[in-house]
N, C-alpha and C positions, 0 to 999 in steps of 0.2 A: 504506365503501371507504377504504384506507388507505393512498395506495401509500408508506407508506414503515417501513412497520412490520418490512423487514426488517432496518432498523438497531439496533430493540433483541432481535430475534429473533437475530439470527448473536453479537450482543454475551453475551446470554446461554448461546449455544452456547458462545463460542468465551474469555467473557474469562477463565475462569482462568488459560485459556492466551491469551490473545486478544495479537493482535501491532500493532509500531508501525511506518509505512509504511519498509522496509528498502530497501537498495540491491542487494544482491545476493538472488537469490531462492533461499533453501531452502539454503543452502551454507556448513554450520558452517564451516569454512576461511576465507571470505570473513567472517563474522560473528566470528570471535575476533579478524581486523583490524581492527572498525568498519567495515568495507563498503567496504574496497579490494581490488578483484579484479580489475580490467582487463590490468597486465602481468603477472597471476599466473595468471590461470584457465586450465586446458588440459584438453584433450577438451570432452565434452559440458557444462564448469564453464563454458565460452565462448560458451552460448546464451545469449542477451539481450545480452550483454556485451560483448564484441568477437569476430564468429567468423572475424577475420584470424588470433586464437591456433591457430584447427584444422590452419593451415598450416606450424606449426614444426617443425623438424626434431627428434628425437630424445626424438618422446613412446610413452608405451603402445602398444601395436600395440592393443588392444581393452580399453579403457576403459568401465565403467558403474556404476551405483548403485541402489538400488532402496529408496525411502520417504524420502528427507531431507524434512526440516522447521526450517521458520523462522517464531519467534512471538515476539511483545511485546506492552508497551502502554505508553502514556506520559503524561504530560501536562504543558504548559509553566507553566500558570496554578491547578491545581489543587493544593494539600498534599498532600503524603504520606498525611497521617490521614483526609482527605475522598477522594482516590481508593482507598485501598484500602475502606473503608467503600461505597464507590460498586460494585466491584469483587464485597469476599467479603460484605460486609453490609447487602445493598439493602434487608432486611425492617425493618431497625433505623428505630424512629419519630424523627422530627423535629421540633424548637421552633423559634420565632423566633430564635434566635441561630443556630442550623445552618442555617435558609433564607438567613441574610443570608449567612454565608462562603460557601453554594454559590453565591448569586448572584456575588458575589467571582471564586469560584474557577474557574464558565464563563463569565465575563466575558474572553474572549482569543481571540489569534488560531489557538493549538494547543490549547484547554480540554481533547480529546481526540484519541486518533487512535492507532489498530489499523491491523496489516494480516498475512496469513497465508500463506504460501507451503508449497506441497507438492508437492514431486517425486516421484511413482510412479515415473517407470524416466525413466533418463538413460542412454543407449549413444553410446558416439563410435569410430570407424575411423581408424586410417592408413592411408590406401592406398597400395598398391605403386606402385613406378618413381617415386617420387616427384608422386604426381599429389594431396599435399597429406591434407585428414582431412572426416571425414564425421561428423556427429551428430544423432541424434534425440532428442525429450524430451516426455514429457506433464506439463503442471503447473496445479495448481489457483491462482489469486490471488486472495487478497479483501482491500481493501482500504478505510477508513474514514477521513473529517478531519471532524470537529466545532470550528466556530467560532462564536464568539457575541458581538453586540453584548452591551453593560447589558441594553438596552432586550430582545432575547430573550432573556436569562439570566434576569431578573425575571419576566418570564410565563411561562417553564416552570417557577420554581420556584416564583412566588404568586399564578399563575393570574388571574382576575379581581381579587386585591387588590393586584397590582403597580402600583407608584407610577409605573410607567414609564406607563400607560395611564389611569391616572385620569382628565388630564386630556380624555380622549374619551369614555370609557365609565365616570364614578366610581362606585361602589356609593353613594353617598349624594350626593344635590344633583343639579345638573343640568351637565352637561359646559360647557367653556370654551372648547374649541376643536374643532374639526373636523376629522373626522380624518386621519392622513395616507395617503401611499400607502404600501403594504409594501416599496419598493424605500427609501423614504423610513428609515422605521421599523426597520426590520432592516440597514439597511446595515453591512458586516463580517461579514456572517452568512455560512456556509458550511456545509450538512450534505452528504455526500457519500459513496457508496458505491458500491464493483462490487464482482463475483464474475465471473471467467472461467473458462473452462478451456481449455488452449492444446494443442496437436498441433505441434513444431517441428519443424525441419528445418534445417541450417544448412552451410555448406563452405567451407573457406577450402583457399586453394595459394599458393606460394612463388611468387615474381613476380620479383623480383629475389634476385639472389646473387654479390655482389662481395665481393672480398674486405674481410673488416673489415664489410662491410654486407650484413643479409638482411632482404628486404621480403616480407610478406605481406599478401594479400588474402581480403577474406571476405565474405559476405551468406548470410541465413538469412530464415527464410519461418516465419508461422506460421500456420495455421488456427483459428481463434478461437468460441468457442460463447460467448454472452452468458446468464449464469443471473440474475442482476439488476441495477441500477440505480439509485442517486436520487443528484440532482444537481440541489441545492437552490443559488443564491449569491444575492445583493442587496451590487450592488457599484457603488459610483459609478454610483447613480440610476439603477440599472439590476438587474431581477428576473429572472430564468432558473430556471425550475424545473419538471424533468422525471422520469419513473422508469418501467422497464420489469421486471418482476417474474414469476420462474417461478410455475406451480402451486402448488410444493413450499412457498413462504411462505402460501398459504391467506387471500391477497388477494379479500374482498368489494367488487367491483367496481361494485355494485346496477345502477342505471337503465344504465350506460354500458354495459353488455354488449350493449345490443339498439342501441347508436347502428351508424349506418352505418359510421362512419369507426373505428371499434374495434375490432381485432384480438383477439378471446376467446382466450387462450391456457389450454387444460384438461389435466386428466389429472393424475398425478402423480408424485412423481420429480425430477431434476433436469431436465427437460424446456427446453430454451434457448428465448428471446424474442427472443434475437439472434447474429448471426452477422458475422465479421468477417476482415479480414487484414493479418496487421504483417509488419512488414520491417525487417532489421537489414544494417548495412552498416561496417565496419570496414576498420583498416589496422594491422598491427603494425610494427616494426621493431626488429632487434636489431643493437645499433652494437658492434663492439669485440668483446671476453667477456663485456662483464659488463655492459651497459645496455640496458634495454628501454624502449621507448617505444609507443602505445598512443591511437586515435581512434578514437571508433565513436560513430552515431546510431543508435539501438536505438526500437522503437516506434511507427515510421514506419505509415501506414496507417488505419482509420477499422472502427467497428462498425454494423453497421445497425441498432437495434432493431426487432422489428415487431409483437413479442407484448404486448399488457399495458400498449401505450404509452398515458401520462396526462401533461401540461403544463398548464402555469398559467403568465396571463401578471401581470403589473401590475396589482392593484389595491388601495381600500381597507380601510386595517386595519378589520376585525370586531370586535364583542364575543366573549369568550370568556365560557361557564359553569362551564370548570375551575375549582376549588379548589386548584391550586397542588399539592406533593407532599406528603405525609405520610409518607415514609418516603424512604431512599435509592437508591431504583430511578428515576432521573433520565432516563436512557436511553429507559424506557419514557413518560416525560413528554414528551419532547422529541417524540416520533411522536404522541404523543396530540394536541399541540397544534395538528399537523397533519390531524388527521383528519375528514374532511370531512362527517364523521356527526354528529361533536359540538362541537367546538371552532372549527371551520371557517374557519380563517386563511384556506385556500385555496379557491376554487372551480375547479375542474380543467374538462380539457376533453379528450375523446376525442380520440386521434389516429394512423393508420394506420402508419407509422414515424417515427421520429427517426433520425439520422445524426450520428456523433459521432466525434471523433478519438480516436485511441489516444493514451496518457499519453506525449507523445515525450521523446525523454534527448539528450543531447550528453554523450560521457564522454571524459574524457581522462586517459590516466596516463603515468607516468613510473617505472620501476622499475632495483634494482640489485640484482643475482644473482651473489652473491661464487661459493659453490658449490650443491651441493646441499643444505649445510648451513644457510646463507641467505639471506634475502631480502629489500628492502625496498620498498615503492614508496610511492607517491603519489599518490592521485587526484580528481580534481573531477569532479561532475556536478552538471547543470544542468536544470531543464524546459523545455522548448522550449513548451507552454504550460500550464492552469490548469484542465483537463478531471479529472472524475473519476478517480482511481487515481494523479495523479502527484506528481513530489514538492511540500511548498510553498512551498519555498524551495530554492537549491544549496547541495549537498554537497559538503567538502574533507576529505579525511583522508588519515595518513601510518600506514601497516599494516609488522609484522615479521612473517618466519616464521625460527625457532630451529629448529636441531636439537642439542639436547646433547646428546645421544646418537643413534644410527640409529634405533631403535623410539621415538621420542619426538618429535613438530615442539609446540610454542609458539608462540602467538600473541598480539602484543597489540597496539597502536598509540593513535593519538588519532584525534579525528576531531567534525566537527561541523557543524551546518545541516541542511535537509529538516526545519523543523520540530523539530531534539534540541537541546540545550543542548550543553558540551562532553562528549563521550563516551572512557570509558576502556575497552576492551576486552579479551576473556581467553579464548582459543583453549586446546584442551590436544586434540591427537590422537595416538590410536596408529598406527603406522605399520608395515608389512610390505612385504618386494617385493611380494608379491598385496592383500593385505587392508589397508582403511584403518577407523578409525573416529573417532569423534568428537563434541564438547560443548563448545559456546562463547557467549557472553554480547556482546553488541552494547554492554553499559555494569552494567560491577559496580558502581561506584558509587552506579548510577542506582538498588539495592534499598534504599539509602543514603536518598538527598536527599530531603529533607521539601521541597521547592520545587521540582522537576525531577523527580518519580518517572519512573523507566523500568525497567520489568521487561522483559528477551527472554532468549530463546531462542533455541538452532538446534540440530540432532542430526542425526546419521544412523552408522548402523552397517553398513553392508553395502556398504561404496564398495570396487572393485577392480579392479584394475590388472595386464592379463594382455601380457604378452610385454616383453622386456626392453628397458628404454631407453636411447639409446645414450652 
């Protein structure tokens, strides 16, 4: 039994294109700013975000998109030439000098970190007489952080020859000290992953309207399906580690299937193990002509798992029989090391559900809307706490949108934190009264930096904008 092997499972799905945990979900627009979209998003771009924007006057009468996508990956402590090696060339064999730089390289607090956002259909309404805007949304999220003490970075890369562990378990002679606890031993450690998939709903209305000032109000609802889980930390002498896992990963669960307290979740497909409900809650305001300002607590709310659930509390470090890696498929080491078949760090323990908070946000912007031509803002977000999917540290960035011409918007800004180093960003959309499309990079340079790699993504081609704004 393995519960955590869907972290090198969705890795090797997803990392060609594999993503690094984003601000804005699935919204090339948002992603050519560096992930400032709070006084810019309108219609259904205003889910997760602030849905007080639904309530502005003089947007699309019928607004939607269907298929956007946002992907990356990054890493703060790994090179250039060791992650993408990690990435396109896992088969590639290993010697002692390459085991030492990987130890090196997931020796950090961001060694890695994905995350994947996909918008199937986004629809948002004005409604008449003024009673504000309406949107719906389905979106898939997966998202990934890998951190690593030395001490775990050397056992997934030299297995039982890791100098970290000798002195408990040496291969030769007889041990020196005793061993310690795994909250002890791993502490800084963080392996962490989800997969949702969300049903939104979201409304905001005009609240106030004085002259020179209009306020709006917003909140959004979403209905939440849990397809997996792990949420591994050992953090200030303290271990947490749980995972709730669909069918669809082909988790060998052995003895624990027949315990009482164990929810068998079968069948196959994306099948959920958990289910949940978030809440967004926002405030817009527009000062003047030209100043937008922007608050919202997005994520509000808690998952239940019940399928598939396994935890592990506190205890002592294990011998391992791993050999370490021999090649650069490190990913698949790192769940191996976990695996309670063979390597057996952890002894797990059946359990009927776990309860867990949603990744919550505090976002706040500040923007300036010369015309339709441009745009600028500014935004900060923050995690309100350290639960799987959210960010791991706050985000600050300052986003442009250009139009040199009408069929043309550009985007670019700075921006930095959540885990990215400093990011340079690069928006290019076309633009039509109806039709919009688009292709934008969260950080060009990032294909650059032999010390900060960051490969992303975001697209989407079918976004449209029906009835004339005012």
């Amino acid at each position: 039994m393995n519960p955590l092997r869907l972290l090198p499972l969705a890795a090797l799905l997803a990392l060609p294109a594999a993503v690094w945990a984003q601000i804005e979900p699935s919204n090339f627009s948002a992603t050519g700013r560096g992930g400032v979209i709070n006084t810019f998003a309108p219609g259904y771009q205003a889910i997760g975000v602030n849905p007080a924007n639904l309530g502005r006057e003089g947007e699309s009468t019928v607004s939607f998109t269907i298929g956007e996508l946002g992907l990356g990956v990054g890493s703060r402590s790994l090179s250039k030439t060791l992650f993408e090696r990690i990435i396109f060339e896992r088969t590639q064999s290993v010697g002692p000098a390459e085991r030492a730089e990987l130890v090196d390289g997931f020796s950090g607090d961001n060694a890695f970190n994905f995350n994947l956002d996909a918008t199937s259909l986004g629809v948002s309404v004005a409604l008449p007489y003024g009673l504000g805007g309406l949107a719906f949304s389905n979106r898939q999220r997966m998202s990934a952080h890998l951190a690593m003490n030395r001490n775990a970075a050397d056992v997934i890369v030299n297995g039982k020859n890791a100098a970290s562990i000798q002195p408990y378990y040496p291969t030769t002679g007889t041990a020196a000290l005793p061993p310690p606890l795994l909250s002890e031993f791993l502490d800084g450690t963080a392996i962490q992953l989800a997969w949702t998939s969300e049903y939104n709903i979201s409304y905001g209305m005009l609240v106030v309207d004085k002259p020179g000032v209009k306020l709006t109000a917003g909140a959004g609802y979403r209905y939440i399906q849990g397809i997996g889980i792990a949420d591994i930390r050992a953090e200030d002498g303290k271990l947490d580690a749980y995972s709730a896992l669909s069918p669809i990963f082909g988790i060998n669960y052995g003895s624990l299937t027949s315990s009482p307290n164990f929810n068998y979740e079968t069948g196959s497909g994306l099948n959920p193990v958990g289910r949940g409900h978030g809440y967004d809650l926002g405030l817009a305001a527009e000062v003047g002509k030209f100043m937008r300002f922007g608050v919202s607590v997005t994520d509000l709310g808690s998952m239940t798992w019940k399928g598939n659930v396994v935890t592990a509390a506190d205890q002592e470090l294990k011998a391992t029989t791993a050999t370490g890696i021999d090649s650069y498929d490190v990913l698949k080491e790192v769940v191996d090391q976990f695996d309670t078949n063979e390597t057996n760090l952890f002894d797990y323990d059946a359990q009927q559900k776990r309860k867990a908070d949603l990744p919550g946000k505090l976002r706040v912007g500040v923007g300036v809307r010369i015309s339709s031509l441009f745009e600028a803002g500014i935004d900060f977000t923050a995690p309100l706490n350290k639960v799987s999917g959210n960010l791991t540290s706050p985000f600050m960035g300052l986003g442009v949108d250009y139009k040199p011409v009408r069929w043309l918007r550009l985007s670019s800004g700075v921006s930095g934190g959540a885990g990215y180093g400093a990011n340079f960003p690069l928006g290019v959309t076309l633009v039509t009264p109806i039709w919009e499309a688009g292709v934008s990079s969260r950080d060009v340079l990032g294909y650059l930096s032999e010390k900060s790699p960051h490969y992303s993504l975001a697209l989407g081609f079918l976004r449209f904008n029906i009835g004339r704004k005012e």
